[in-house]
Structure formats: structure tokens, C-alpha cells
Backbone bond lengths (Angstrom), bond angles and torsions (degrees), N, CA, C in turn:
res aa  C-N    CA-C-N  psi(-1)  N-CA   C-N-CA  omega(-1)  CA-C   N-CA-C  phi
1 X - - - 1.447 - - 1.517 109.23 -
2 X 1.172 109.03 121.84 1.475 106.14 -170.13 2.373 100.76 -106.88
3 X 1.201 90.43 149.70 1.596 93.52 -159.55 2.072 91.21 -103.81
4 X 1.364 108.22 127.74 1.670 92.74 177.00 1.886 106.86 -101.33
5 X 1.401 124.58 138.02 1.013 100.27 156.89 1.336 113.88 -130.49
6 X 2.004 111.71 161.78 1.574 99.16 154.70 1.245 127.02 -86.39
7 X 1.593 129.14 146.18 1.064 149.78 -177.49 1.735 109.79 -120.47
8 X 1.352 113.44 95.71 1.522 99.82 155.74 0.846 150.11 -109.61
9 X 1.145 151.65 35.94 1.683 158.72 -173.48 1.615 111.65 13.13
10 X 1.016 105.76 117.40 1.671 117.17 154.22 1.438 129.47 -98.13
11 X 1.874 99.02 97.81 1.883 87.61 -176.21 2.050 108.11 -108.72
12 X 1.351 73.43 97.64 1.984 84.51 156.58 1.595 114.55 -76.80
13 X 1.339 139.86 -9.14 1.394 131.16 154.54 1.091 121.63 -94.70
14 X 1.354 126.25 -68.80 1.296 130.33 -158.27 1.461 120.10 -123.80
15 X 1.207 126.44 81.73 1.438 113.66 -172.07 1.645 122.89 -37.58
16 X 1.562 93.16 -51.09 1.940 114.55 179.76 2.048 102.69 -39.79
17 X 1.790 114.47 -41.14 1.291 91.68 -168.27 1.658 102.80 -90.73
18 X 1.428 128.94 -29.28 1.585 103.43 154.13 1.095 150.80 -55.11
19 X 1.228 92.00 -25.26 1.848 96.43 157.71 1.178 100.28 -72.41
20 X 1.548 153.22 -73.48 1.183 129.48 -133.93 1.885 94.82 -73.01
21 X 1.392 126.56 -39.99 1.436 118.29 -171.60 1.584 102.17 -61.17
22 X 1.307 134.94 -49.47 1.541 136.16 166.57 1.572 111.31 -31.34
23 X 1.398 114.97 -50.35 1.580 116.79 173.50 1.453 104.76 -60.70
24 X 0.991 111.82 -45.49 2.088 117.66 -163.63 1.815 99.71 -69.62
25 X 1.544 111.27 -35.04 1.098 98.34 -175.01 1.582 116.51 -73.99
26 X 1.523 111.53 -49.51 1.673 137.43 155.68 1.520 100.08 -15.96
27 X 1.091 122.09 -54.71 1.605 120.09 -147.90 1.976 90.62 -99.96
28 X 1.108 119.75 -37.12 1.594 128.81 171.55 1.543 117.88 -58.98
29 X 1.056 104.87 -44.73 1.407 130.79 -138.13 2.070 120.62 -129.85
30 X 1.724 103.06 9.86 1.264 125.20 -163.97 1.735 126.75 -26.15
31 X 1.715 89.88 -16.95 1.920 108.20 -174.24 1.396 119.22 -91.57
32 X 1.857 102.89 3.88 1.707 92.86 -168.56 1.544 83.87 -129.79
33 X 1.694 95.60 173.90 1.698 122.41 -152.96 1.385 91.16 -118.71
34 X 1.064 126.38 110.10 1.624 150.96 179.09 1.530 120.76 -100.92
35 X 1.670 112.28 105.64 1.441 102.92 -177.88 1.385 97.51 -120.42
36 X 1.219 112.88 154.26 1.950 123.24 170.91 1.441 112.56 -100.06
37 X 1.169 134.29 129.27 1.208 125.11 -178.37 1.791 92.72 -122.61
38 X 1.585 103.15 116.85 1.478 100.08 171.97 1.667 116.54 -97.80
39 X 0.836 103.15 104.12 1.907 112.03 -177.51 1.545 118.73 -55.96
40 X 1.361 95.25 -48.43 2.015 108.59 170.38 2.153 103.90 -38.98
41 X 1.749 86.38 -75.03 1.398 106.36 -179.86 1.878 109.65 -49.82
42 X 0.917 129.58 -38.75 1.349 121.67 -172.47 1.567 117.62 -123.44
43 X 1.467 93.65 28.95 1.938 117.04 175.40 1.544 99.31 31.01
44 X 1.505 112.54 74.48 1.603 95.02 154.07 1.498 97.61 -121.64
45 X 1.348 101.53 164.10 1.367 131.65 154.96 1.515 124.64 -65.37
46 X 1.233 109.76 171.06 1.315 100.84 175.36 1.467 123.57 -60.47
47 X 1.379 110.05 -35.65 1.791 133.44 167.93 1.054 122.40 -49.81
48 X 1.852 105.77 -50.21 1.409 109.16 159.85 1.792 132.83 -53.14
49 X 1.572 97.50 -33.41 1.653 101.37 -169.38 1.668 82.02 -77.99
50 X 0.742 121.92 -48.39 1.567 117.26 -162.75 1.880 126.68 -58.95
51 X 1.441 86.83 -23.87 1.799 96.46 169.94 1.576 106.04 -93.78
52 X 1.458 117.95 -7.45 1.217 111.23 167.21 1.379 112.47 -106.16
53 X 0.749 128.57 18.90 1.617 140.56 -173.94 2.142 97.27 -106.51
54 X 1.390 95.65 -50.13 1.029 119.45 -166.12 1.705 105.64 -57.89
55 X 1.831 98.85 -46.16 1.933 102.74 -167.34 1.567 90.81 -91.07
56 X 1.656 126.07 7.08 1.444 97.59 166.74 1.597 103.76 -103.23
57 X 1.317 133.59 -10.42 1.528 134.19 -176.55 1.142 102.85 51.32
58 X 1.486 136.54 42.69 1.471 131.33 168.58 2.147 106.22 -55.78
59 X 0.969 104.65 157.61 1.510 132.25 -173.16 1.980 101.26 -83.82
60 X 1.779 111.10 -49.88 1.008 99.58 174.08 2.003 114.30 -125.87
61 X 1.221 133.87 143.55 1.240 108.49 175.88 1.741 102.91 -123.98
62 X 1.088 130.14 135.72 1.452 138.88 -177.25 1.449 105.25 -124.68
63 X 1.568 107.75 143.74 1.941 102.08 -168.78 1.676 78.37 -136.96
64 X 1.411 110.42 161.88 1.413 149.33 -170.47 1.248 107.96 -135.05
């Protein structure tokens, strides 16, 4: 039985190190659905990451 989850990352610093942890997880971790949300690049606020955090209902969220 394989378990799927979403995972999205929120990077307010550094895009370069969520991507590389998104790859590490991808290559670890082959059964779950990994999105990056860059806040800098798409000017949100904290409110903003959070209503988009919100319409994806990911399982885990990790920020950088």
C-alpha cells in the first residue's frame, strides 16, 4: 500500500535551497507531490502564502 502525500515548501529566502531540498525529497521520497511556492517571486505576504497553502491542503508544509 503505497501512502501519497502533499508537500509544499514555502521559500521566503532562497528559492535555490528549496529547490535543491524538493529534489532530495523527490529522489528519497518518490510517492509524494511536491509544490514550491516562491513568495519573493509572486509578492505574497504571509496571508497570501497562507490562502495558498490553504487551497492546496497539503499534509506537510516546510518554509526556508
Amino acid at each position: 500500500m503505497r501512502v501519497y502525500t502533499r508537500v509544499h515548501l514555502i521559500n521566503f529566502a532562497t528559492l535555490f535551497f528549496g529547490k535543491r531540498l524538493a529534489a532530495y525529497m523527490e529522489e528519497e521520497l518518490p510517492d509524494i507531490e511536491i509544490g514550491i511556492l516562491d513568495c519573493q517571486a509572486e509578492r505574497k505576504d504571509w496571508k497570501g502564502a497562507e490562502e495558498t497553502i490553504e487551497s492546496f491542503s497539503p499534509s506537510i508544509v516546510a518554509t526556508s
